[in-house]
N, C-alpha and C positions, 0 to 999 in steps of 0.2 A: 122568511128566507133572506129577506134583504136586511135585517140586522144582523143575520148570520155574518155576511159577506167579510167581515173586518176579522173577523176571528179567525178564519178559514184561511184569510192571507195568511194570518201571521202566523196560524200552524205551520204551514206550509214554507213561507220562511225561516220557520225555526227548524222543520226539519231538516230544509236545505242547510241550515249551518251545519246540525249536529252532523250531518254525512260528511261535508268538506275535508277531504284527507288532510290531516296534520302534518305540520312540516317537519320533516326529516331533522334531529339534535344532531349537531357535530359530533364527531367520532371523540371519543375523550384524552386529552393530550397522554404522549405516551410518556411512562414515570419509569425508568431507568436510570438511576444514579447509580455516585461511586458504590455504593453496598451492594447491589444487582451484579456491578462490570465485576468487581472482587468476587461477588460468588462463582460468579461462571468462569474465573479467572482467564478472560482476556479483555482487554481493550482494542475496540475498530476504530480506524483512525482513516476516515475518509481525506482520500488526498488525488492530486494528481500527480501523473507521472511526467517527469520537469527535470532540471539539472538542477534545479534548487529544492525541491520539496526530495521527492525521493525518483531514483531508478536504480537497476540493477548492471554490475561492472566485474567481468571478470568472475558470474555466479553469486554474488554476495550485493546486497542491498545496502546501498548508501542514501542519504540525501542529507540535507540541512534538519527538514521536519522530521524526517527520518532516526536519525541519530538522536534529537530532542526528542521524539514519541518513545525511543527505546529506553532510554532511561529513565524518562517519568513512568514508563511500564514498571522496570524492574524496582524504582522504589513504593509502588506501590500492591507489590507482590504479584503481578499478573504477568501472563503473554503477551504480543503486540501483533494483530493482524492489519497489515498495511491492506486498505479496500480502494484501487483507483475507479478514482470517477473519468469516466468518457467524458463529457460534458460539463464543464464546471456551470452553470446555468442552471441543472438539476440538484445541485448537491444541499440545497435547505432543506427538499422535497424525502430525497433519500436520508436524513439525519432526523426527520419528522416522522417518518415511517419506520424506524428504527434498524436501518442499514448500517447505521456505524453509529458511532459514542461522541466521537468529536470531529469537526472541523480543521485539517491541519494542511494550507495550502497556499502558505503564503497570503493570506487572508484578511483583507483590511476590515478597519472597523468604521463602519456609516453610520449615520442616522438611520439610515431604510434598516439595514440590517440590523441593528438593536432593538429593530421592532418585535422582532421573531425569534432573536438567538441571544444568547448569554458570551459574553465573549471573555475571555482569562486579562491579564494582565497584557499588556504589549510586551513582544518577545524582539521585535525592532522597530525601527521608527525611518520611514523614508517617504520620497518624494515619487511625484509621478512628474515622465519624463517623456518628450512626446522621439518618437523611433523613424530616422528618415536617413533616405538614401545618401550614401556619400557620392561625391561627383566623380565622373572616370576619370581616370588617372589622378587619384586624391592624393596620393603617395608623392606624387611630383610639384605639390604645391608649399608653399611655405604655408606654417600654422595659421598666420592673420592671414591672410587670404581663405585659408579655407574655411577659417569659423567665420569670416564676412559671407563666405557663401552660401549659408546654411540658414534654416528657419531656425530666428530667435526667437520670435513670437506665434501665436497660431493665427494672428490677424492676418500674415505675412503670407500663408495657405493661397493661394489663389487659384479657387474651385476644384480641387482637388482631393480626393475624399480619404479624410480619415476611419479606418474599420478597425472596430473593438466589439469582443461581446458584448450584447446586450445586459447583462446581468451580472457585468464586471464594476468595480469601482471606480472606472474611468469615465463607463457612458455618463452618469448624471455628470460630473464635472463639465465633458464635453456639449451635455447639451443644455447645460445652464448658458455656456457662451453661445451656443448659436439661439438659444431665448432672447439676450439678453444684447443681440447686437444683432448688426447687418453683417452676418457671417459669410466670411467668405469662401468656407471652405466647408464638403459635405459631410456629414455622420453616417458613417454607415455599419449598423449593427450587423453581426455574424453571427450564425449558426455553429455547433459543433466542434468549432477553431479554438484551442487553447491559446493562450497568449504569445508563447514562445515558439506556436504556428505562425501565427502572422508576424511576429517579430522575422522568423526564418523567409516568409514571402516577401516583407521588405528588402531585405538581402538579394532575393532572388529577382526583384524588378517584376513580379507580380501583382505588387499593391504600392501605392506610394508611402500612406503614412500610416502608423500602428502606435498606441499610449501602451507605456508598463511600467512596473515601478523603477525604479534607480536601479536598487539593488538586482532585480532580475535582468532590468536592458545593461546593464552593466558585466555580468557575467554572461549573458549571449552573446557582448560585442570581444568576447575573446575568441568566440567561434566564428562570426561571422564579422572580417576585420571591415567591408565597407558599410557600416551604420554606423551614423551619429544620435550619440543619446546623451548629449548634456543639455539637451532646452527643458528646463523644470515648467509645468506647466500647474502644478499645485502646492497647496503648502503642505506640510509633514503631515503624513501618516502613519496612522500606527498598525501595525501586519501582530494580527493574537490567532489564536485556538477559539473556536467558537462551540460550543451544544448547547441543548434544549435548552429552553425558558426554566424548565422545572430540574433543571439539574446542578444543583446550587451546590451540594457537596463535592462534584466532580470539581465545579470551579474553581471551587477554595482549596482544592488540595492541588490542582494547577497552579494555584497564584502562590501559594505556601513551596511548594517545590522551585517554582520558577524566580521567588523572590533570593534566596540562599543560593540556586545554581547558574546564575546570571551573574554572580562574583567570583563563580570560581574559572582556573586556569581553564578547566575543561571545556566552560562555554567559548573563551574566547578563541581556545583550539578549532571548535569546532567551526566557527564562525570564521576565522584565517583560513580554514580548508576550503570551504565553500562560496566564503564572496572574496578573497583576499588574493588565495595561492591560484588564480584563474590560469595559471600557463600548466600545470601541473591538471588541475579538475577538466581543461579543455581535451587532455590525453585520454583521460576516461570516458569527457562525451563522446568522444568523436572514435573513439575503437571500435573495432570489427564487434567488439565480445559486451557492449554497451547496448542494454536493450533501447535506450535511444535511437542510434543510429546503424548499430549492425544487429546480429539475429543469432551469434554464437554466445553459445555459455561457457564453454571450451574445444580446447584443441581436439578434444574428443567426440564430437558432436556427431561425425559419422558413423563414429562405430557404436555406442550410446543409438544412436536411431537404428541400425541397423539389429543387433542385439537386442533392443527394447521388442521389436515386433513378436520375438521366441515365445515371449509371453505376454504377449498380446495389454504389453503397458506402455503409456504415455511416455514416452523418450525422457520429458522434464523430469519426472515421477527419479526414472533410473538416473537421470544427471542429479538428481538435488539428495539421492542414498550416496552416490560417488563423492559428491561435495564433500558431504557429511562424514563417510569413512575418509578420508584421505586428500582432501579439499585439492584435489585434480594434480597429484601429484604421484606421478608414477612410481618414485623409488619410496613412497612413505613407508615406514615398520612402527611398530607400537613394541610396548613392553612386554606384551603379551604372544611375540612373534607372529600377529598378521602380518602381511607383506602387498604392496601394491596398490593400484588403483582402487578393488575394492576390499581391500585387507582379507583376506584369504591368508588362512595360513597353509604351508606348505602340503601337509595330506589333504587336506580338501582338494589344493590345485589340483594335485597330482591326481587325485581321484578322477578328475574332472577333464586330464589328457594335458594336463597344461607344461610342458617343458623348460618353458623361462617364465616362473610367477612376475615378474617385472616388465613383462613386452605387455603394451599397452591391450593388445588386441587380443590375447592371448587371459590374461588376468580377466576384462569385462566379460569374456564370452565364459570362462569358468564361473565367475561371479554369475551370472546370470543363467547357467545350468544348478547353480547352487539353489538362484533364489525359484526356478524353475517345482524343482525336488521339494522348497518348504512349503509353495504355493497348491503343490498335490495335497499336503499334508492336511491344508486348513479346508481345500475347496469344497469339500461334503459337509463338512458345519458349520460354514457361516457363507451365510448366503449374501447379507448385503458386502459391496464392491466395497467400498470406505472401509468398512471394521476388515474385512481380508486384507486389506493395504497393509492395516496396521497391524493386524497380528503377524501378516509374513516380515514386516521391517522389527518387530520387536524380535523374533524368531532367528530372524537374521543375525542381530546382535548379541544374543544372549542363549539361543539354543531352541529349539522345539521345547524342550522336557521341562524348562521352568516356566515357560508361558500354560503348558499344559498343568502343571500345579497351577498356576495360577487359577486356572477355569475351572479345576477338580474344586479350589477352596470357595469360587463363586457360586458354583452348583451347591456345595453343603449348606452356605447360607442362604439359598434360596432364590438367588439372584440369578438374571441373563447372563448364561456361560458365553454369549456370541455377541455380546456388546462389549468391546474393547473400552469405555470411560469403567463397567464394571469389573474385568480383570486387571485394568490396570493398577486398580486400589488394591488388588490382594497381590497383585506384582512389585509393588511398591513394599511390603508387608513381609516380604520374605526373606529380609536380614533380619527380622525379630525369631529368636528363637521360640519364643512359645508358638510363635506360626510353621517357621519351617519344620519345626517337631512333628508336627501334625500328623495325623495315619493317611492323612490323602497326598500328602504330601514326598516325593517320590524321588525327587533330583539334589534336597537339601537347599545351603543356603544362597543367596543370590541377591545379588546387589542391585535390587528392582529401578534403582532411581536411573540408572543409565540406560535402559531397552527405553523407558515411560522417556526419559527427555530425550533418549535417539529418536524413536518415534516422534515427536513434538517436531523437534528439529527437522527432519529428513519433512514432515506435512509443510511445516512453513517454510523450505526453501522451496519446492513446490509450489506454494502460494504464489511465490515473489517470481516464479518463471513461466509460469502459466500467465502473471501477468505481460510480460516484458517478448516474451519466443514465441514462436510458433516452429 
């Protein structure tokens, strides 16, 4: 027995290994490239909502990144869904988990961060600039004197705390100097605060000092006239588009697009809109109708809410079909004799009790007994909320009777009659004669491309208000 004894451990040892639970393999990087984003024909284009990246002015979406994401969209045959991120500190997390396609945020390129992300060409190149209160009554000082009395240097800080996110391109700058010396003044990382937050709290004598780049403290100092933002605090940077490690094709048709459209007038246009023409872009931040700062989309906003409830839909939903018929102008007409806010043509109104098609309140509320009637029409076959959106906005645009050819030709092939991406393809089909010939076919021919991109349209101004209003 006692030469047993050695054998016995090391059974028993060894058992113990073979049970030891194994450790868990990483989740395997997610592979979505340019071929995937084209198939599903859109690009997510994670950003924040900023005066330079993108927000929405007067119902229509603008930004810097914005207007740049739009057009490398359409040259590379896709849609563009603007996805804002709350928290810019989250957003490697969300673009890893395949929340969006690229990074487009005003976005510097680091060492830390070319650990994880693949980043395009640089689309600009600026400095960081540290953001501090002007002194009362600045207006009344002659220039030398007030740039003598401003921090030139951060040494000059005395104990006074600088706040930046923590996972902005500022902190490590900041906190290599307070490594690297007997710092004078504190670091204090932030939670949930976008930059152009605490830029706005400097202003407000909330916070002392805030870091952003040039170009961003530069077009905030058009909004808020007492901050100074000339003390450079780093050398040039470069602001690119960032996605996955594994997305190399997306890259290269980013850098191929952006090498060509960075010569043209267009870029430099767009670039004078946004960091140049600041007394003109300050009118848009600062309006009522600016999801920045106010909460209207338009002059219509009461009656839009009021009217939206008939049919129990999201006020945004009914302002961004209004955008889209007649982009908020009450006397529009088409070739087609619609009329009005939401293009109604005249028998409809009138059906509908309406006495002047042109009075704003009078037009939505008929528009909205109309869409009321289409929405009877779908609500017993199709059950999910999304696909009845879109069937009643194609409906709207083009008729009940050619969206219902539509679903008669998705039925014959075998297809989900109540999934709108499958009638939209036989919607799309129906200025080919050998289709609308067809025996199931009931209303003739019908120029599918305009209901498929009204629908498109009417969802993503939606998108873009759902972000910005409540």
């Amino acid at each position: 027995m006692k030469n047993l004894l050695p054998f016995i451990v090391i059974f028993i040892v060894a058992g113990c290994q073979n049970t030891k639970p194994s450790k868990p393999e990483a989740p395997a990087p997610l592979c979505f490239d340019l071929e995937e984003i084209v198939t599903r024909g859109k690009l997510i284009a994670l950003t924040d909502e900023s005066s330079s990246s993108y927000f929405v002015y007067k119902g229509t979406p603008i930004g810097f990144e914005y207007d740049l994401l739009k057009r490398f969209a359409k040259h590379i045959g896709v849609q563009l869904e603007m996805r804002v991120v709350e928290d810019l500190d989250c957003v490697v997390d969300m673009l890893e988990s395949g929340d969006g396609d690229v990074i487009a945020a005003n976005y510097t390129i680091t060492e830390s961060r070319e650990h994880w992300l693949l980043f395009s060409d640089p689309i600009l190149t600026t400095n960081q600039v540290l953001v501090q209160p002007l002194p009362a009554k600045w207006w009344a000082l002659c220039r030398k004197v007030l740039e003598d009395s401003m921090i030139s240097d951060l040494m000059e800080i005395d104990g006074d705390t600088i706040y930046v996110r923590r996972e902005s391109s500022f902190y490590p700058v900041l906190l290599n100097v307070v490594n690297k010396s007997a710092c004078p003044f504190i670091l204090k990382p932030t939670v949930g605060k976008s930059t152009e937050q605490l830029i706005k709290e400097v202003s407000q004598g909330k916070i002392g000092y805030t870091v952003a780049d040039e170009n961003v403290a530069r077009l905030n100092s058009a909004y808020f006239s007492n901050i100074h933002v000339k003390t450079v605090i780093s050398d040039s940077q470069n602001i690119a588009w960032a996605a996955r490690k594994n997305s190399n094709e997306l890259i290269d048709s980013i850098d191929h697009w952006l090498k060509d459209f960075k010569k043209t007038q267009a870029f430099a246009t767009i670039h004078m809109k946004y960091f140049k023409a600041r007394r003109v872009h300050k009118q848009k931040v600062m309006s009522d109708y600016s999801s920045l700062q106010g909460n209207r989309i338009s002059i219509y906003d009461n009656i839009i809410k009021s009217e939206s409830k008939r049919i129990d839909w999201d006020w945004r939903l009914l302002a961004a079909l209004i955008k889209k018929e007649s982009n908020f102008n009450d006397s529009a007409s088409s070739n087609r004799g619609a009329l009005g806010l939401m293009q109604l043509v005249p028998n409809t109104a009138a059906h509908f009790g309406t006495d002047s098609i042109f009075d704003p309140q009078q037009n939505i509320a008929a528009g909205v007994s109309h869409l009321s009637d289409v929405i009877d029409r779908w609500d017993g076959e199709i059950s999910d909320s999304l696909n009845l959106i879109k069937f009643v906005l194609a409906s709207y645009n083009v008729g009940v009777g050619h969206v219902q050819d539509a679903v008669r030709l998705t039925e014959k092939h075998g297809e989900d009659p109540t999934e709108w991406e499958n009638v939209s393809e036989y919607l799309l089909q129906l200025s080919d004669p050998d289709v609308y010939s067809n025996e199931v076919v009931r209303f003739g021919y019908c120029r599918g491309i305009e209901p498929v991109n009204h629908v498109e349209k009417v969802m993503s101004y939606w998108e873009h208000y759902k972000t910005g209003f409540h």
